[in-house]
C-alpha positions in Angstrom: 87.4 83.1 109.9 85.9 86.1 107.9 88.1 88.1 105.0 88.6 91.4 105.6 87.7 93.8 102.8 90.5 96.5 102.3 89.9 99.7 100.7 92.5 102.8 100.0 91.6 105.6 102.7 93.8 107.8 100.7 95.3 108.3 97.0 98.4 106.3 96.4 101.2 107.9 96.2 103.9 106.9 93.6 107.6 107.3 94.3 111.1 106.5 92.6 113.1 104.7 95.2 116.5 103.3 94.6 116.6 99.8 96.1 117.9 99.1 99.6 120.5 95.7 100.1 117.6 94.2 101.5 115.0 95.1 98.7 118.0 93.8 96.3 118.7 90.9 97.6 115.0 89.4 97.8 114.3 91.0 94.2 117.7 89.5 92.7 118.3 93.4 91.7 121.7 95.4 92.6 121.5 97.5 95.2 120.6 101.1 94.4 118.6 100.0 91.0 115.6 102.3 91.0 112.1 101.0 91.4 108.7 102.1 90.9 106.7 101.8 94.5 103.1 102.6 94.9 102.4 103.4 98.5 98.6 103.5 100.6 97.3 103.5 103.5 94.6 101.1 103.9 91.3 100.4 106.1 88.8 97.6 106.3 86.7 98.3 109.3 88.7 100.4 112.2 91.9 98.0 111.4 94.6 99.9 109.3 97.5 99.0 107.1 100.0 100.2 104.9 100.4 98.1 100.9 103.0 99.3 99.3 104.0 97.6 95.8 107.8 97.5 94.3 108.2 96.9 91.0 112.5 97.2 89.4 113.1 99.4 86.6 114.8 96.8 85.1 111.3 94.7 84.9 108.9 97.8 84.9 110.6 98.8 80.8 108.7 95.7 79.5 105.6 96.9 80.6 102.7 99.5 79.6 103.0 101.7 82.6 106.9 102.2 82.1 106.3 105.4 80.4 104.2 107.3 83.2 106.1 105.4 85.7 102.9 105.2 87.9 102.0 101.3 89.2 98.1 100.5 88.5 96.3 98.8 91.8 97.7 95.6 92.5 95.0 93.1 90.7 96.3 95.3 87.3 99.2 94.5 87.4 98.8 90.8 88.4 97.0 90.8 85.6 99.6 91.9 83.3 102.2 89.3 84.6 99.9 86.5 84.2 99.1 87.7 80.7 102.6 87.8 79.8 104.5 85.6 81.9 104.0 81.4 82.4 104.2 80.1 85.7 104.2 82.6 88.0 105.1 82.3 91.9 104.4 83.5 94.8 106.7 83.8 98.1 106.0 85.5 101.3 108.3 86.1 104.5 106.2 87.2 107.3 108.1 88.8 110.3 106.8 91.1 113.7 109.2 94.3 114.2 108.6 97.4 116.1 106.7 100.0 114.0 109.1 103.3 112.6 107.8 106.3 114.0 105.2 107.5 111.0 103.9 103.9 110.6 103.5 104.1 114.4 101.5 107.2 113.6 99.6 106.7 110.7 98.4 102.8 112.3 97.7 104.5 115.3 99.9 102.0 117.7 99.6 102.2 121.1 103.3 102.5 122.1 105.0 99.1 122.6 102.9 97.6 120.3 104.7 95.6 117.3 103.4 95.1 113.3 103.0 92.6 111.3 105.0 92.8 107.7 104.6 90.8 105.3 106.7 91.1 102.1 105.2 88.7 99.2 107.1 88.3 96.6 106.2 87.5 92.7 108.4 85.6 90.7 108.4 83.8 87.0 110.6 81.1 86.3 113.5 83.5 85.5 113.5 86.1 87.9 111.8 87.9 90.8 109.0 90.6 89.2 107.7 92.3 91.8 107.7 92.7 95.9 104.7 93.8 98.5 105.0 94.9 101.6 101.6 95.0 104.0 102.4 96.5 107.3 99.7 96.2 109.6 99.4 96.5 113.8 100.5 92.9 115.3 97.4 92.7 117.2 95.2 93.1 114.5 95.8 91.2 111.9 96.2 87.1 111.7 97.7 85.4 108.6 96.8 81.9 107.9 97.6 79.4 105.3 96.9 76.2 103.1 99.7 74.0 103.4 100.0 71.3 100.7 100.5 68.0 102.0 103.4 66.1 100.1 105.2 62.7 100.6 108.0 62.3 102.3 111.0 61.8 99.9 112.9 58.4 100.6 
């Protein structure tokens, strides 16, 4: 199985968006906190997706972009966190839903056909730092994993 390479076929754009129950309750934020999102459409090949990075006000005021409030790319600010954060982790929840009409759009779906999202999430040991969303056409992407293998507890 081959990477794919992903590239921005657009310029980000960068929001303020108060956070949904949903958003709150995987980022351990109330609901309607605002949050910094970056937001682009992405290619690699003729395959398309969308990235879109959330990052809670609440975390975003200990960092250096908290004044502009613009979110760098992705590996910058993964790179801030591991600079000043120990043990970071990483969840993801990966679920197939029928696209909303401009995702259905911008993907270029052929009616009927579902995405793929998959929200990771990056944590420390206190507290959730920052959520991803990649929304991508069902048929054309595959996720895979290493699983660890552990022993049984007795």
């Amino acid at each position: 199985m081959s990477e794919l390479t992903w590239r921005d076929a657009d310029k980000p754009s960068y929001v303020r968006l108060n956070a949904t129950l949903a958003h709150a309750e995987l980022l351990g934020i109330p609901a309607g906190e605002p949050m910094l999102v970056r937001s682009v459409l992405q290619v690699s090949d003729d395959i398309r997706r969308f990235h879109r990075t959330y990052v809670p006000f609440s975390v975003a005021t200990t960092t250096p972009w908290a004044e502009d409030a613009v979110l760098p790319a992705p590996p910058d600010i993964y790179a801030h966190f591991a600079g000043t954060t120990s043990r970071l982790h990483w969840r993801e929840h990966v679920r197939a839903r029928m696209p909303l009409p401009d995702e259905a759009e911008s993907l270029h779906a052929i009616p009927g056909t579902p995405v793929l999202q998959i929200t990771r999430l990056m944590s420390s040991k206190d507290r959730p730092l920052l959520m991803e969303e990649f929304i991508g056409l069902g048929e054309a992407l595959e996720v895979f994993y290493d699983l660890p293998i552990t022993k049984p507890s007795r």
